[in-house]
C-alpha positions in Angstrom: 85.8 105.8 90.4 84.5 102.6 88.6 81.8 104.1 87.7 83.5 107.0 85.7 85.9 104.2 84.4 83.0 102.1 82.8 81.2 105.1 81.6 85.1 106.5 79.6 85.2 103.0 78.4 81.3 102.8 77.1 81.7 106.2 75.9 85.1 104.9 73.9 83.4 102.2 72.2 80.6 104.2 71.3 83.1 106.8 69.5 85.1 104.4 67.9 82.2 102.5 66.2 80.6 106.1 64.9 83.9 106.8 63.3 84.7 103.7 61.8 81.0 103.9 60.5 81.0 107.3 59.3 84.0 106.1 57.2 82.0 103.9 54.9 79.3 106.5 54.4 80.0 107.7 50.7 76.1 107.9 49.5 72.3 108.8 51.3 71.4 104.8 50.5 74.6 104.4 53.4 73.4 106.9 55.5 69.7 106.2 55.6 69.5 102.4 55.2 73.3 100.8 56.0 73.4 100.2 52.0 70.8 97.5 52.7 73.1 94.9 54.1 72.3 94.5 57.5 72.4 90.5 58.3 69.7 89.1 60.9 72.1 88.9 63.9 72.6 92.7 63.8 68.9 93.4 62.8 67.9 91.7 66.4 69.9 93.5 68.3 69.2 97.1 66.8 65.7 96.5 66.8 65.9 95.3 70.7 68.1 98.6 71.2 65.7 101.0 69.0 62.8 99.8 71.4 63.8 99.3 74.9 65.3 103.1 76.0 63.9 105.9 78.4 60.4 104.6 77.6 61.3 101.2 79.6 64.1 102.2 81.8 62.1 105.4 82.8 58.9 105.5 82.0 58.5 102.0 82.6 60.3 102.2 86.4 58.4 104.9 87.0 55.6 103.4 86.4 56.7 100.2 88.4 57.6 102.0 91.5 54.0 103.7 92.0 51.8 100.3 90.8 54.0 97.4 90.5 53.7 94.6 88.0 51.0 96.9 86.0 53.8 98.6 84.4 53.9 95.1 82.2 50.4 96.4 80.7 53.0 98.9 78.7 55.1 96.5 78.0 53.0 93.7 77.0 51.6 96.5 74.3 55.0 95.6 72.5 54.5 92.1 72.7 51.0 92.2 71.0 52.5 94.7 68.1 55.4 91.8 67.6 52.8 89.3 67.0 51.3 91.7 63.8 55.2 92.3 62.6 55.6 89.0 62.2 53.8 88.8 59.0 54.8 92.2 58.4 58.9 92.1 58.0 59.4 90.4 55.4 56.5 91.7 53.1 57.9 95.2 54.3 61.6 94.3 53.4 60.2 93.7 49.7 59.0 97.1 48.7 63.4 98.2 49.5 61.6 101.6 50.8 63.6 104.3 52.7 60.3 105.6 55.3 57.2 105.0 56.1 55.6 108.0 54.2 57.3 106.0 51.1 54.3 103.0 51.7 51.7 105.9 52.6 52.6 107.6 48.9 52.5 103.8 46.7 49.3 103.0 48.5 47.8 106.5 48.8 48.9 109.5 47.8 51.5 112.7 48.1 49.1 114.2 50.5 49.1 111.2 52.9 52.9 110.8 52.4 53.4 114.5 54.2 50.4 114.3 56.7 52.4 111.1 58.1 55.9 112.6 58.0 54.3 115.9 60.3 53.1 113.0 62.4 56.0 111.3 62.7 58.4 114.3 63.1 56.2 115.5 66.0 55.8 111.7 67.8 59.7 111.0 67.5 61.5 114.4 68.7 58.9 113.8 71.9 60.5 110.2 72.0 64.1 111.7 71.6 63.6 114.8 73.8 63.0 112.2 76.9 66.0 110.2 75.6 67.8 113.0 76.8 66.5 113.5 80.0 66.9 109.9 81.0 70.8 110.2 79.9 71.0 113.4 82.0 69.8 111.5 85.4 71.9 109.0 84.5 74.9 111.2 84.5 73.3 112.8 87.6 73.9 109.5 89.5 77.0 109.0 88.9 78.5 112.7 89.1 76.2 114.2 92.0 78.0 117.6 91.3 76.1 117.7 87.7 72.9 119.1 87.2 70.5 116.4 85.9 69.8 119.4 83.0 73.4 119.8 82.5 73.5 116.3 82.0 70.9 116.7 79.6 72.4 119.0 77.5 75.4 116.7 77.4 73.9 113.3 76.1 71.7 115.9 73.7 75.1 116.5 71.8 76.4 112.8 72.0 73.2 112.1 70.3 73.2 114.8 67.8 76.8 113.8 67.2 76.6 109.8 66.9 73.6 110.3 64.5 74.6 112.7 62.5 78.2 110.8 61.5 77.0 107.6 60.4 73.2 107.1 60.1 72.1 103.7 60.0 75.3 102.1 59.4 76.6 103.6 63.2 73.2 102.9 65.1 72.9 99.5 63.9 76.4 98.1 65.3 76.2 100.8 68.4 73.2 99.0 69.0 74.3 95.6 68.8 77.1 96.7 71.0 74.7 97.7 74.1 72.0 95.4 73.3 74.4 92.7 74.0 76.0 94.6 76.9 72.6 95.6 78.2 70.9 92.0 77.8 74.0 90.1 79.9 74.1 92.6 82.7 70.2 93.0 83.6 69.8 89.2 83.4 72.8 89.5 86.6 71.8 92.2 88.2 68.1 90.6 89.2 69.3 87.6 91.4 72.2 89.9 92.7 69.9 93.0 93.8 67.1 90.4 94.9 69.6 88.8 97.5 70.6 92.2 99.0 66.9 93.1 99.2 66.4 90.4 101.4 64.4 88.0 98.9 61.4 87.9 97.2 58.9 87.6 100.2 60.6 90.4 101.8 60.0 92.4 98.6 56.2 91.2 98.6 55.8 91.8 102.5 57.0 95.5 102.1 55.2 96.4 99.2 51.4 96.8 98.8 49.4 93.7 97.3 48.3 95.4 94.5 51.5 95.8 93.0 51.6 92.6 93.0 47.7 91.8 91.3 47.2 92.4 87.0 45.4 95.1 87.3 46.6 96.8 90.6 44.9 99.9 91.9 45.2 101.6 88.5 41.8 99.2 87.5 41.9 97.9 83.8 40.8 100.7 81.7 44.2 102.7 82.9 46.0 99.5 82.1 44.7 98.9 78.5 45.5 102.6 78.5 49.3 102.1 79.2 48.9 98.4 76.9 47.2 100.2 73.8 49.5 103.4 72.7 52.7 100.6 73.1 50.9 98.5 71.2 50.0 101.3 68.1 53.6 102.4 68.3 55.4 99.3 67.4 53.0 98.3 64.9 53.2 101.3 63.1 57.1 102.1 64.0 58.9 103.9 61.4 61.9 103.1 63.0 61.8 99.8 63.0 60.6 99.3 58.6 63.9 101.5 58.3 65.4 98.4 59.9 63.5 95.9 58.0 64.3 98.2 55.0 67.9 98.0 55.7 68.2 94.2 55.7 70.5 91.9 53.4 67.2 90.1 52.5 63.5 88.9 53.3 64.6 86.3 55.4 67.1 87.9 57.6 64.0 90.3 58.4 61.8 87.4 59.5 64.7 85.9 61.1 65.5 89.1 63.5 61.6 89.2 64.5 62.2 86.0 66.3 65.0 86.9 68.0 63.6 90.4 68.9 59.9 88.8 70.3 62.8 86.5 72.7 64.4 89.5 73.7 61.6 92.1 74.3 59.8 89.3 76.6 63.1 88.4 78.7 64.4 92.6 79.0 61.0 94.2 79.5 60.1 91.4 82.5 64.1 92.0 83.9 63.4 95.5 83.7 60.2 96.1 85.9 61.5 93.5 88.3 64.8 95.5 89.1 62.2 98.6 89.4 60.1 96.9 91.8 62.5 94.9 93.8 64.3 98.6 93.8 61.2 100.3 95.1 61.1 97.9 97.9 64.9 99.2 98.9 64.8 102.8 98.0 62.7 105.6 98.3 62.8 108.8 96.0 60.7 112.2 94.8 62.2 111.1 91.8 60.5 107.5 90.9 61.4 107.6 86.7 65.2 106.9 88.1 64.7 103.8 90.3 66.4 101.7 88.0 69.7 103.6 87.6 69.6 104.4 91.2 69.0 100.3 92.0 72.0 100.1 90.0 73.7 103.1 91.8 72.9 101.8 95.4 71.7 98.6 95.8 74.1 96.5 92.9 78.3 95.7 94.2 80.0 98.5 92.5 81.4 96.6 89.0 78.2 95.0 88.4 76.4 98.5 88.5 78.8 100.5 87.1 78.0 98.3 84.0 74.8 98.6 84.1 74.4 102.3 84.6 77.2 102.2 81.7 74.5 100.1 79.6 71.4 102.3 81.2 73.2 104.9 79.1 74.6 103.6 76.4 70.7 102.2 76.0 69.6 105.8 76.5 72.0 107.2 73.6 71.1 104.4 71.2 67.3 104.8 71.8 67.9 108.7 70.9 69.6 107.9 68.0 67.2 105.8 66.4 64.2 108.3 67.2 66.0 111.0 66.0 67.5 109.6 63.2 64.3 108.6 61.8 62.4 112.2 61.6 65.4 113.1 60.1 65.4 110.6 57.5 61.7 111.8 56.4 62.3 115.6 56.2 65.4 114.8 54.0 63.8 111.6 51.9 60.2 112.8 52.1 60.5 116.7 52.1 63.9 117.9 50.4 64.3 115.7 47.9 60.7 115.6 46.9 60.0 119.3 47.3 63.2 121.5 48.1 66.1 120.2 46.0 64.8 117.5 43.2 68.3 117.3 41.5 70.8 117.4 44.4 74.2 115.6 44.4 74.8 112.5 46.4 77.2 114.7 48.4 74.4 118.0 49.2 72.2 115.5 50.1 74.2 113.9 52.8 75.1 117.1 53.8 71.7 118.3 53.9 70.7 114.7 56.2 73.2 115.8 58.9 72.2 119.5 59.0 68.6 118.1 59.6 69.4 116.0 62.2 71.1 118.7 64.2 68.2 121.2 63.9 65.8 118.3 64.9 68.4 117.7 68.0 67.9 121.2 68.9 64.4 120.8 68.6 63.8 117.5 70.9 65.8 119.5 73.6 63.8 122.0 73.4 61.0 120.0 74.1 62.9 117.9 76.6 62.8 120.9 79.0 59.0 121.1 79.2 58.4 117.8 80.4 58.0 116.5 84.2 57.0 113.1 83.2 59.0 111.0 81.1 56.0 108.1 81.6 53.3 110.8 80.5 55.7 112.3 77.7 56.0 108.9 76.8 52.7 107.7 76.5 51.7 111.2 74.6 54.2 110.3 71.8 52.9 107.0 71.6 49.2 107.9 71.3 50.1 110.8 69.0 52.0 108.1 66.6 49.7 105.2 67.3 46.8 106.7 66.5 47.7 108.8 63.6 49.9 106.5 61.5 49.6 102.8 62.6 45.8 102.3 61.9 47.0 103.7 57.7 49.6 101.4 58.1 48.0 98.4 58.9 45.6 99.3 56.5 48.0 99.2 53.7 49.0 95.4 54.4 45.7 94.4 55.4 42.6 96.3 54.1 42.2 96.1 50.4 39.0 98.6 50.5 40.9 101.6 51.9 40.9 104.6 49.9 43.1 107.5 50.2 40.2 110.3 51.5 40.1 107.6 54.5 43.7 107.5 55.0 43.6 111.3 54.8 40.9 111.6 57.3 42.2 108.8 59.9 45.5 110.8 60.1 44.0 114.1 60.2 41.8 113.4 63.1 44.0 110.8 65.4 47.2 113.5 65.4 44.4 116.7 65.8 42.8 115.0 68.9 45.9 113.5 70.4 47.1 117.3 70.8 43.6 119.1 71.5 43.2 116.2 74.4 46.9 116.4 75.8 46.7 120.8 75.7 43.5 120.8 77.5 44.9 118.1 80.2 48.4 119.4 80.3 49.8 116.6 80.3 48.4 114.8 82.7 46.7 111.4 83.2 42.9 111.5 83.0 40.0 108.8 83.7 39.8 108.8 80.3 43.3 108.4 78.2 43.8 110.1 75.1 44.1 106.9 73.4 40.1 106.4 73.5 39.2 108.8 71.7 42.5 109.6 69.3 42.0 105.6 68.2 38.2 105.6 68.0 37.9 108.7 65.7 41.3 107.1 64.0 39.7 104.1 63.1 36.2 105.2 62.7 37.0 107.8 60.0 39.3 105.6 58.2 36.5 102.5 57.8 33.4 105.0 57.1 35.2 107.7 54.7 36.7 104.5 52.6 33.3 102.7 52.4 31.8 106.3 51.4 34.2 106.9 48.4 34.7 104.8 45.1 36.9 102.2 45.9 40.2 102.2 45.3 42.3 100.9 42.3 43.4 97.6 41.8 46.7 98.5 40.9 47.1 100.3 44.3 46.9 97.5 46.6 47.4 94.3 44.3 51.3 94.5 45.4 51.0 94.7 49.3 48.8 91.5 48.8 50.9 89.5 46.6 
C-alpha cells in the first residue's frame, strides 16, 4: 500500500507543477526555452535530471549486475564530456539559440542545420522510447497484476502529456523536483541495503572478482566502448544547450556546470553500487531492473517506496527532456524554416505540441522493438555521438572546419552507426559501433576541411571571441 501511496503523491506533484507551468506559457520562446530565465540552482538540477534516467538506472544496472564496477566505464564517459562543457556553457549561453542545428546553420550552413536535426530526431526518440520501458517495469514492480508493456503504454502518455503542456518551463522545475528527491533517497538507500546484504565483504565474497577489477571480464576495448558513446553524447547534447540556452545569464550557466559535475560523480557511483550490492541479494532473467527491484525487495518499505517513486519520477523527467528536444527541432528547425514562415505565436505553439505527440507515438513505437535497454542505449548514443558531437566541438574549437567537412562527418557517422547496428541486430560485437562511426566521423571531417578553401572569417570569428 505505501508504495501506491508514494507513487499517487509523486504522480500529484508532477501534475500540479505541469499545470501551474502550462499556465505561464503564452509564446514558443516560453515553451522552448522557459523565456530564458532559468537561475543556476534550477539549471543544476534539470541538467542532473535530463542525464541520469533509464540509461543509468537501467542500462547502467544492467550492466552492473553482469560485470560489476565496469558499468562506471559508461558512466565515467559523462564525467569526461563535463570536463569539455565547462568551457562550453557559458560561450553557448551567448549565442541565446533555441537548438543545436541553430549553431550548425551560423557556423555552416542550411544543409548541415537539417542533416543534424534527422540525426538528432532519430538518437532522442531511441532515448525516449527506453524511457518508457524503464517506467513500465517500474510500474510492473509495484503492481505485479500490470503488464510491464501496459505499463509502458501508461508512462508513454504521462510523458506525452507533461511535455506537451509546458515545455521547458514544466521540465525544468519537474526536474528539480525529483532531482532533489532522487539525490536524498539514493544517498540513504546505500548504507541501508548494504546492511541487509550482510556488508561489503559479504557482497565481495558472493560476487565474482572481476566485478570488482577496472576492466572486469569485459577487457578494455568493450569498456572504452561503453566510456566513448557517453562521452560523445554529453558533449554534443542538444538537450542540455537548450538548458544552457534557457539560462538568466552566462554565469548561471557556468555556475550549474559545477554543481552538475558534483552531482553526476556522487549519483552515477550511488547508482551502480545499489545495482551491485543488489545483484549480490537477488537474482533475475530480467537484470536492467535490479535497481527498482533492490528498491522493491531488499530497502524497508517507506525508504523504497520513495525511491521507486523517484526511479520513476527520474524515468518521466528523462523522457521528457529527450522528447521534448526532437520536438523543439522539427518545430524551430523544420516548420518555421520550411512549412509555415509567417505563423502566429499561437499556431506555432499549437504546432510544438502536435509534434510532440506524433514524436511520442513514434518513440513507443520504437520502444516495442527493443530487448535491451543497455544496447538501445548505447546505439542512440553512438548514433548522436558520432554524428553531431565531433561538428559540434568543431564549431567552438576548430577554426579550419569548413562546411563540406561538417557535411561529410555527419553524413558518414549517422550512415555507419545504422548500417553497423542492422547488420548486428542490435547486439554487442568485438568490435562496437563506435570504432568505426567515430573514426570515419572524425576522419572525414579533418581531411574534407583541409581539402576545401577554408572557411570565412566571419563564420567562426564569433565562437572564438
Amino acid at each position: 500500500m505505501i508504495y501506491i501511496v508514494v507513487l499517487s503523491i509523486v504522480v500529484a506533484v508532477l501534475l500540479i507543477t505541469t499545470v501551474v507551468k502550462a499556465l505561464g506559457v503564452h509564446g514558443s520562446t516560453d515553451f522552448l526555452v522557459a523565456g530564458r530565465k532559468l537561475p543556476w540552482p534550477v539549471l543544476v538540477f534539470t541538467l542532473l535530471s535530463s542525464w541520469i534516467g533509464a540509461g543509468s538506472l537501467f542500462a547502467g544496472g544492467e550492466n552492473a549486475y553482469k560485470n560489476g564496477y565496469v558499468a562506471l566505464w559508461q558512466g565515467a564517459g559523462g564525467w569526461a564530456g563535463l570536463l569539455v562543457i565547462f568551457f562550453i556553457a557559458g560561450r553557448a549561453r551567448r549565442f541565446a539559440q533555441f537548438t543545436v542545428p541553430d549553431l550548425l546553420e551560423l557556423r555552416f550552413n542550411v544543409g548541415a542545420r537539417v542533416l543534424g536535426t534527422i540525426s538528432i530526431v532519430v538518437a532522442y526518440t531511441v532515448i525516449a522510447s527506453y524511457q518508457f520501458i524503464g517506467g513500465g517495469d517500474v510500474l510492473h514492480l509495484i503492481f505485479p497484476s500490470l503488464p510491464a508493456t501496459t505499463g509502458m503504454y501508461i508512462v508513454a502518455g504521462f510523458v506525452v502529456v507533461f511535455t506537451a503542456a509546458a515545455g521547458m518551463a514544466s521540465i525544468a522545475y519537474l526536474d528539480l523536483i525529483i532531482g532533489s528527491l532522487v539525490t536524498v533517497i539514493v544517498i540513504v538507500a546505500v548504507p541501508l541495503l548494504m546492511q541487509r546484504a550482510g556488508g561489503w565483504e559479504h557482497v565481495r565474497s558472493v560476487l565474482p572478482d572481476s566485478h570488482f577489477q577496472v576492466f572486469g571480464s569485459v577487457g578494455p576495448v568493450t569498456a572504452l566502448g561503453y566510456f566513448i558513446p557517453t562521452m560523445l553524447l554529453l558533449v554534443g547534447n542538444q538537450s542540455m544547450y537548450q538548458k544552457f540556452f534557457s539560462a538568466r545569464s552566462e554565469k548561471d550557466a557556468r555556475f550549474a556546470v559545477y554543481g552538475w559535475i558534483v552531482g553526476t560523480l556522487l549519483l552515477e557511483t550511488l547508482l551502480i553500487t545499489v545495482a551491485v550490492i543488489g545483484s549480490s541479494m537477488f537474482k533475475t532473467d530480467h537484470p536492467r531492473e535490479i535497481i527498482p527491484l533492490s528498491a522493491r525487495l531488499g530497502l524497508p518499505a517507506l525508504a523504497g517506496a520513495i525511491l521507486l517513486g523517484g526511479i520513476f519520477a527520474k524515468v518521466i523527467s528523462t523522457a521528457n527532456n529527450y522528447l521534448f528536444s526532437p520536438a523543439t527541432n522539427l518545430i524551430h528547425d523544420v516548420y518555421s524554416r520550411f512549412i509555415d514562415k509567417h505563423a502566429s505565436e499561437r499556431r506555432t505553439l499549437l504546432a510544438s505540441r502536435l509534434i510532440v505527440i506524433l514524436l511520442g507515438g513514434f518513440a513507443l513505437l520504437q520502444a516495442t522493438t527493443f530487448t535491451s535497454v543497455l544496447a538501445a542505449s548505447l546505439y542512440a548514443y553512438t548514433i548522436y555521438g558520432a554524428a553531431v558531437t565531433p561538428v559540434v566541438l568543431a564549431v567552438f574549437f576548430w577554426k579550419r572546419t569548413t562546411t563540406p567537412g561538417a557535411i561529410a562527418s555527419i553524413i558518414l557517422g549517422a550512415a555507419i552507426t545504422i548500417v553497423w547496428n542492422a547488420a548486428h541486430m542490435g547486439e554487442r560485437t568485438s568490435v562496437d559501433a563506435v570504432y568505426p562511426a567515430l573514426a570515419a566521423s572524425v576522419l572525414s571531417l579533418i581531411l574534407v576541411s583541409f581539402l576545401t578553401p577554408p572557411p570565412a572569417r566571419e563564420k567562426w570569428e564569433r565562437f572564438f571571441t
